[in-house]
MARLUM-491987 format. One line per 3 residues: number of its first residue (from 1); for each residue x, y, z of C-alpha. Coordinates in steps of 0.1 Angstrom, whole numbers, plus 5000, padded with zeros to 4 digits. Layout:
NUM	X:Y:Z ~ ...
END
This chain:
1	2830:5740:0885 ~ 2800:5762:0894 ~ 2808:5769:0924
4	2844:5772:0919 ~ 2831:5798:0893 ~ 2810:5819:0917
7	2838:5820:0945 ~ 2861:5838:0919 ~ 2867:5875:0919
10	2862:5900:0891 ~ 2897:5901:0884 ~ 2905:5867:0881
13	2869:5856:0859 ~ 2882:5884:0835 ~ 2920:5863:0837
16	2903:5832:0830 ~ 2879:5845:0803 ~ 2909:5862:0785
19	2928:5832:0786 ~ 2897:5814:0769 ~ 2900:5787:0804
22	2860:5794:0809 ~ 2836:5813:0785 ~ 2811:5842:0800
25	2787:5817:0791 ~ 2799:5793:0814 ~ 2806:5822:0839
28	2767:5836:0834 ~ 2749:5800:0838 ~ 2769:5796:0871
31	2759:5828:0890 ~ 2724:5821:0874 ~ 2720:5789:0891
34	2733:5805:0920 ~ 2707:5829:0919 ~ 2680:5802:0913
37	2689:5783:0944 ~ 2701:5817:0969 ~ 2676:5842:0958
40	2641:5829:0970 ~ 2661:5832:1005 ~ 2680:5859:1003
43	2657:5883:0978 ~ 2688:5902:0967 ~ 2671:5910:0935
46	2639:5929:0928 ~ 2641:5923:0892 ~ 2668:5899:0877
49	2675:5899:0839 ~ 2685:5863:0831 ~ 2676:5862:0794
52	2691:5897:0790 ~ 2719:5881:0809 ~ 2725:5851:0794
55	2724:5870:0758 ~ 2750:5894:0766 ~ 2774:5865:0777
58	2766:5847:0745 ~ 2775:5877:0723 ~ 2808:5882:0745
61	2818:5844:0740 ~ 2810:5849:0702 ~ 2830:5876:0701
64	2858:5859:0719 ~ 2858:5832:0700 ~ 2866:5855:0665
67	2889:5869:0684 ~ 2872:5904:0685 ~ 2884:5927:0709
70	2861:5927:0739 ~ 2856:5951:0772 ~ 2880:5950:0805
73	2846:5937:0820 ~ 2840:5911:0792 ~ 2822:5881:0809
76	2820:5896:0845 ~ 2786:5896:0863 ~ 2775:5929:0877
79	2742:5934:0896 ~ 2730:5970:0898 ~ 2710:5991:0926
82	2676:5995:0920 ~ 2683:6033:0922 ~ 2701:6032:0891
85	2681:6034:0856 ~ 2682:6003:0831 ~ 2669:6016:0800
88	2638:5989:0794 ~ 2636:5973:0828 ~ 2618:5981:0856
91	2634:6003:0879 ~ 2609:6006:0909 ~ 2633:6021:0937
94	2616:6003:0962 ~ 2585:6024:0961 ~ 2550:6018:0951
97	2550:6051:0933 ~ 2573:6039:0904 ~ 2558:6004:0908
100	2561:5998:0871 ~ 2586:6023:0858 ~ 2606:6013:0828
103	2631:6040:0820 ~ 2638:6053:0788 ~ 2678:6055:0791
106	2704:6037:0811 ~ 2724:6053:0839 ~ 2756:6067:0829
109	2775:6037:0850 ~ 2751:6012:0829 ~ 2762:6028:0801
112	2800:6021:0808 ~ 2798:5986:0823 ~ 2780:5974:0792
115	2803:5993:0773 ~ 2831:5972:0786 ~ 2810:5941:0782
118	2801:5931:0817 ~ 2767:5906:0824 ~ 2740:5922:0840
121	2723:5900:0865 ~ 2693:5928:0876 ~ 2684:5947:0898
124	2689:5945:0936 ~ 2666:5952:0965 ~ 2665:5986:0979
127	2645:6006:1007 ~ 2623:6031:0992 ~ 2642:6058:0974
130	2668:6049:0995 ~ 2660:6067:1027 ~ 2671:6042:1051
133	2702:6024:1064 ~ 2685:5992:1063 ~ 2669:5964:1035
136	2634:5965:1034 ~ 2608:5985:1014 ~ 2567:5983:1005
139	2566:5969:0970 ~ 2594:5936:0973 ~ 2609:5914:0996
142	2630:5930:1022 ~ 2661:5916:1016 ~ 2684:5894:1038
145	2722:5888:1055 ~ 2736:5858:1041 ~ 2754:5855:1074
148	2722:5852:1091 ~ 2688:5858:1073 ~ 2670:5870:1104
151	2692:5899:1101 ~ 2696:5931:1080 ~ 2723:5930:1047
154	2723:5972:1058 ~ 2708:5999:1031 ~ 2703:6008:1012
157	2726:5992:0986 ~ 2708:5965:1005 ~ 2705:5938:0973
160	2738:5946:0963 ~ 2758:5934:0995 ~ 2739:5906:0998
163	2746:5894:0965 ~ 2782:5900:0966 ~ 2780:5883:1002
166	2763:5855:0989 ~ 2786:5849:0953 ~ 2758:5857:0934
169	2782:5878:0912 ~ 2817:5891:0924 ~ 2809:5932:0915
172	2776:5945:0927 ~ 2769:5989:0920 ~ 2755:6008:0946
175	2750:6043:0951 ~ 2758:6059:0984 ~ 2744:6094:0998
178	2747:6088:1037 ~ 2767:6056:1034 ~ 2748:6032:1015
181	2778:6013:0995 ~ 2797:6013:1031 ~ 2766:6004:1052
184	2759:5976:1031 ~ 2793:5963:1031 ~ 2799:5964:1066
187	2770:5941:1077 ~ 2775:5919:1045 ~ 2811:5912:1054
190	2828:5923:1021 ~ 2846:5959:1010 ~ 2827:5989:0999
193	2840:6020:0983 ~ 2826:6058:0983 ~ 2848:6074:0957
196	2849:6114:0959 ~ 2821:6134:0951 ~ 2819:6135:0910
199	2844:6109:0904 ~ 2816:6087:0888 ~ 2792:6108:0879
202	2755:6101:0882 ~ 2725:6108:0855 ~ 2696:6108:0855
205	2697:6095:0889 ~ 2702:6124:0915 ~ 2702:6146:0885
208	2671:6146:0862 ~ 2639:6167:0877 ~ 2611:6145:0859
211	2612:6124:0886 ~ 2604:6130:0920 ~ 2624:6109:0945
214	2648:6095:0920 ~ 2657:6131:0916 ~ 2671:6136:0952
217	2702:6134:0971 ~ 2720:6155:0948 ~ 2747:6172:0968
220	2753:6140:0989 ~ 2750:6113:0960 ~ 2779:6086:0952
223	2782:6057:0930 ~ 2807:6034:0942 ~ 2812:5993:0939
226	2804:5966:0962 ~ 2831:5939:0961 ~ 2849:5909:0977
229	2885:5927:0972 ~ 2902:5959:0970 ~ 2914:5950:0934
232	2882:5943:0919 ~ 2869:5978:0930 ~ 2896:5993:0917
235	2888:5970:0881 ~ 2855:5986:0882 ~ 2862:6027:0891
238	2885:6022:0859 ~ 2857:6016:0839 ~ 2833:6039:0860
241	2853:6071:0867 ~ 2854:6099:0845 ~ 2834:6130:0837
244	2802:6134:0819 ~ 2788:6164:0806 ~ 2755:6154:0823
247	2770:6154:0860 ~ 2782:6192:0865 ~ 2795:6175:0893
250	2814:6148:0873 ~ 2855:6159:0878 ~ 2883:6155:0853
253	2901:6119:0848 ~ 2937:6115:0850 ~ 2950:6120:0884
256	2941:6084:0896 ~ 2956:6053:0882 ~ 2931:6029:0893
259	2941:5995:0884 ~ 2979:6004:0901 ~ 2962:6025:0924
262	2959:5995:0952 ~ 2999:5984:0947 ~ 3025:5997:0975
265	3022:5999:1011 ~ 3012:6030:1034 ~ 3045:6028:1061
268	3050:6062:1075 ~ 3015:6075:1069 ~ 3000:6091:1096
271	2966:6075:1107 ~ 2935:6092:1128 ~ 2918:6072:1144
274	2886:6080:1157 ~ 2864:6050:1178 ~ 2833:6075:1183
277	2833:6105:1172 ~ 2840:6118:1209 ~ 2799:6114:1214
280	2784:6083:1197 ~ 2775:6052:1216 ~ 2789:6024:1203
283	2785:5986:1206 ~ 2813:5966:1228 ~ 2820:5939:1206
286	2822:5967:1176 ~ 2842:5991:1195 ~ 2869:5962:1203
289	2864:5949:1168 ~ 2877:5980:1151 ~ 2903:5992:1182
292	2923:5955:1172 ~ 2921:5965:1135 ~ 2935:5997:1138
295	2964:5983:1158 ~ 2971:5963:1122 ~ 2979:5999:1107
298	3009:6006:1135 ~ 3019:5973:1141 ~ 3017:5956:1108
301	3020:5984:1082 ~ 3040:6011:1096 ~ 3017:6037:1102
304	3016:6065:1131 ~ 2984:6057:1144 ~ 2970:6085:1169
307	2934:6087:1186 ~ 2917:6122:1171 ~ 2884:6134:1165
310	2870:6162:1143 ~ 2854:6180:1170 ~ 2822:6188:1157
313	2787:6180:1173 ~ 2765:6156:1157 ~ 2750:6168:1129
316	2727:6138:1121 ~ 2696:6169:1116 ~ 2717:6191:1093
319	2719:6157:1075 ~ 2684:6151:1069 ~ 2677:6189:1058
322	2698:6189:1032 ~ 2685:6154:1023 ~ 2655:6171:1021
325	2668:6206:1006 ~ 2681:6179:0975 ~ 2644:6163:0972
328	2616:6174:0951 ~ 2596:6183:0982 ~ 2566:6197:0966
331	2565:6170:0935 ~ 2569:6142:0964 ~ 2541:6158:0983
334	2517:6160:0953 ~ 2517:6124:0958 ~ 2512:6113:0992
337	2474:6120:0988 ~ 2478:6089:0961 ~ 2504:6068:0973
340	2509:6080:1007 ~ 2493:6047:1029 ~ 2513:6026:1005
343	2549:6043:1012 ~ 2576:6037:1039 ~ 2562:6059:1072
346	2594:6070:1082 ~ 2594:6089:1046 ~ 2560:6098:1053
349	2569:6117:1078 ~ 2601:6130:1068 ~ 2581:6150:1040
352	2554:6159:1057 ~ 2573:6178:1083 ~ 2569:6213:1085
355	2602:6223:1075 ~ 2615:6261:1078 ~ 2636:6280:1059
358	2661:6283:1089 ~ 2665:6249:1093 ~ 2674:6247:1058
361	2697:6270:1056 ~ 2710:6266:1091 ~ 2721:6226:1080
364	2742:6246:1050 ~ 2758:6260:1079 ~ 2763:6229:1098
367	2777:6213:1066 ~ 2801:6242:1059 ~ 2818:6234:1095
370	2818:6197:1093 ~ 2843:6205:1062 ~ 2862:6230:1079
373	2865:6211:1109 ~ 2874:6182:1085 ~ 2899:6195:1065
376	2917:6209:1097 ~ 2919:6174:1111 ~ 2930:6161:1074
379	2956:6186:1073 ~ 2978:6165:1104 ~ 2967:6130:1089
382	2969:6109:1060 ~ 2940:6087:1068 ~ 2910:6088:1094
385	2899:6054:1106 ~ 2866:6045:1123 ~ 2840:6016:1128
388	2821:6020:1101 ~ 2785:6018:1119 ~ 2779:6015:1156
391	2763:5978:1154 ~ 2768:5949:1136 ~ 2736:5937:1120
394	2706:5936:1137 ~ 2670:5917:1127 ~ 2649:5929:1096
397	2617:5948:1095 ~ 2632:5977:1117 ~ 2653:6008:1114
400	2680:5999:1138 ~ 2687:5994:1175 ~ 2673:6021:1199
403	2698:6006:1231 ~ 2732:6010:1223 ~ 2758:5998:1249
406	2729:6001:1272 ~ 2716:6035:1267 ~ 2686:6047:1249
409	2696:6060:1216 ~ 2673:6069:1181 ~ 2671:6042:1158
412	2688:6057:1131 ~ 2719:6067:1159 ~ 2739:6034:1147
415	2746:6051:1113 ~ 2767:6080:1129 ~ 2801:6071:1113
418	2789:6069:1076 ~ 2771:6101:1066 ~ 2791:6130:1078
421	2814:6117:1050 ~ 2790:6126:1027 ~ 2784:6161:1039
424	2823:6162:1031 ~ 2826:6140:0998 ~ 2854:6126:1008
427	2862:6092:0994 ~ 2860:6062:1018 ~ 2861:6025:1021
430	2844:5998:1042 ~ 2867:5968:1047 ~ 2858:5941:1070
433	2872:5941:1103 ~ 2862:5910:1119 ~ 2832:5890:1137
436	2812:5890:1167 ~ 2808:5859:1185 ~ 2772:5851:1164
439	2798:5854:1135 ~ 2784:5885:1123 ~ 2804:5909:1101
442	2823:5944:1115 ~ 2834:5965:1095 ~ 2860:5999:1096
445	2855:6029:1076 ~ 2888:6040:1057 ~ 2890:6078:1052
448	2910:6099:1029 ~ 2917:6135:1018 ~ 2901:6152:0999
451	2904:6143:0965 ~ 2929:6111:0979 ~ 2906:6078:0961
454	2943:6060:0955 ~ 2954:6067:0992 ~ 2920:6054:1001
457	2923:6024:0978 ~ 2964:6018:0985 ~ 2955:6015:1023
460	2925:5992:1019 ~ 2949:5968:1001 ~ 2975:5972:1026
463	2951:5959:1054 ~ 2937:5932:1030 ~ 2972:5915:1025
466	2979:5920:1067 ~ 2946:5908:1075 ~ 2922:5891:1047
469	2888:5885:1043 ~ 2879:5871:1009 ~ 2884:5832:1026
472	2853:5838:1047 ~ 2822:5828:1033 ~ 2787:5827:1053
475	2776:5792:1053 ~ 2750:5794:1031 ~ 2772:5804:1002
END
């Protein structure tokens, strides 16, 4: 029965539970011992919560049993990113600088999913502050693929996919401010979503100044699930969408039903389709990967699929200065004297650059065509497909590939699809797309309009039922 249990989704535990077939207790005690035998592989968690856990499910079975009115999450185990605050347990954001920071509140999203009675597990690995695409970090165990452990799970949401990968919970939270829900998903083999800027809001993380490092990514910050199906992401952003007067960015609820949201098909819509860019190298097997699963939108669900591309240049440096224009430069600064040999050197040196004013102001520029050369593309297409990275994974310990389909390339060039949807805040979806031959996951990148989460979430669900993915499991789950 455990492992029954752990290979269920999110919707189906809370079908079961409701239907007093299994208990959260039962539920909780199976992705624990889960945990207990995956995790001292894997290291998808930097700081688990089993007692915490395994109280929670024992109030939500009491309750259950009185016949109290319980949460649309009651019983369901959720892990949560590293990067998001637990009010009481240590939140350490993969940096030696919050080593032993306990925050005084939760996270708005903690806030909601305990509202609605879900079980939290912990907290999952994360590189430090989340400034990388892949899993590792200086003050835990990078964490690992469960399709092969040599390789990366992807960043920095890293924890979180490989739990969900690994059935060590079927709902995982990750945030994502150059693609870290997608990113993640891709390499971990399981479906990601970005929902549009302010759908879920964030705070304090992204939005409270005490705390330099947690308090950056402001403008390019999403929190979005990590799941084995479309529908279970959708269960989730229904508990998790909504405005807060914390977030100015939060928006309005309303105009997205997200539990029907997934239901109908997407026949007639017309589908961009985007294998590069029109300049990033990309890897064979992943550039044939994603060409077949884009034939499944013409050929199986009726779409008009056309090759397009934006047309802009790559604006991977705009990227990074307004990463940088979000950051507390100078309160990160004031602590590299301390902490500085301890951090990640690629965040060493990212804020110890000299940056100017120009190139500040110049990658607002860069931004403001991005979205102008977006929403002109948008305005001839429903949907914009592309892989969603340029690799499939690739081993731990490093920052990504620097030969791609045999050219030199930088070793953060394999995360070219994901970000410049985060200059745009568009919502967007990884699903998985298929294997290499080492049986490594692929995944494509599902764009929408502006604004369009349900079109996003309607045509994720459309290519699940043409071509699913929740029957593969790596081996060592």
């Amino acid at each position: 029965m455990t492992e029954e249990i752990c290979r269920m989704s999110a919707t189906e535990l809370v079908a079961r539970i409701g239907a007093r077939d299994i208990s959260p207790v039962e539920v909780t005690e199976a992705v624990l011992d889960r945990m207990d035998r995956l995790d001292p592989v894997l290291h998808a968690f930097c700081e688990p919560t089993r007692d915490a856990a395994r109280a929670k499910a024992a109030q939500v079975t009491d309750r259950i049993a009185r016949n109290e009115p319980v949460g649309p999450l009651a019983g369901v185990p959720v892990a949560i990113k590293d990067l998001i605050s637990t009010k009481g347990v240590r939140t350490a954001m993969g940096s030696p600088i919050y080593r032993d920071f306990v925050p005084d509140e939760d996270d708005v999203v903690v806030e909601r999913i305990k509202a609605a009675d879900a079980v939290v597990l912990g907290k999952t690995t994360v590189p430090e502050f989340g400034y990388s695409g892949a899993g590792h970090n200086p003050v835990s165990p990078a964490a690992r693929n469960p399709w092969n452990i040599a390789m990366t799970p992807g960043g920095s949401s890293s924890g979180s996919g490989a739990a969900v990968a690994a059935g060590i919970g079927p709902l995982a939270l990750g945030t994502d401010g150059g693609g870290s829900v997608r990113i993640p998903a891709a390499h971990c083999g399981i479906y990601g979503f970005k929902p549009s800027m302010g759908r879920v809001p964030m705070y304090p993380g992204a939005r409270d100044q005490r705390y330099p490092g947690a308090s950056s990514w402001e403008s390019l910050g999403h929190i979005g699930p990590l799941t084995r199906t479309v529908a279970d992401a959708a269960l989730a952003l229904s508990v998790l969408a909504g405005p807060d007067p914390r977030d100015r960015f939060s928006l309005p609820a309303g105009d997205v039903d997200w539990l029907s949201a997934p239901e109908g098909g997407i026949r007639g819509l017309r589908v961009a389709f985007s294998p590069d860019w029109g300049y990033l190298d990309v890897d064979p097997a992943v550039r044939e990967i994603t060409a077949r699963a884009a034939e499944v939108f013409e050929r199986d669900l009726g779409c008009v699929l056309e090759e397009a591309h934006p047309g802009w240049d790559d604006p991977f440096h705009a990227f990074w200065a307004v990463v940088v224009a979000d950051s507390d430069l100078a309160g990160l600064r004031a602590l590299l004297d301390e902490y500085g040999t301890r951090m990640s050197p690629h965040l060493v040196d990212l804020l110890s650059r000299n940056w100017t004013a120009e190139e500040l102001t110049s990658a607002r520029m860069t931004r403001k065509a991005v979205n102008n050369k977006m929403w002109r593309l948008m305005a001839d297409y429903d949907l914009l497909i592309t892989p969603t990275l340029a690799v499939p994974p690739f081993p731990l310990h490093t920052q990504g590939p620097e030969i791609i389909d045999e050219r030199m390339v930088a070793s953060t060039a394999w995360l070219g699809f994901s970000f410049p949807i985060n200059l745009t805040g568009q919502p967007a979806a990884s699903v998985p797309a298929g294997f290499t031959t080492d049986c490594l996951p692929v995944g494509l990148q599902i764009v929408g309009r502006h604004l369009a989460d349900a079109d996003v979430l309607r045509a994720s669900a459309a290519f699940e039922a043409a071509a699913p993915w929740a029957q593969y499991w790596p081996a060592m789950a």
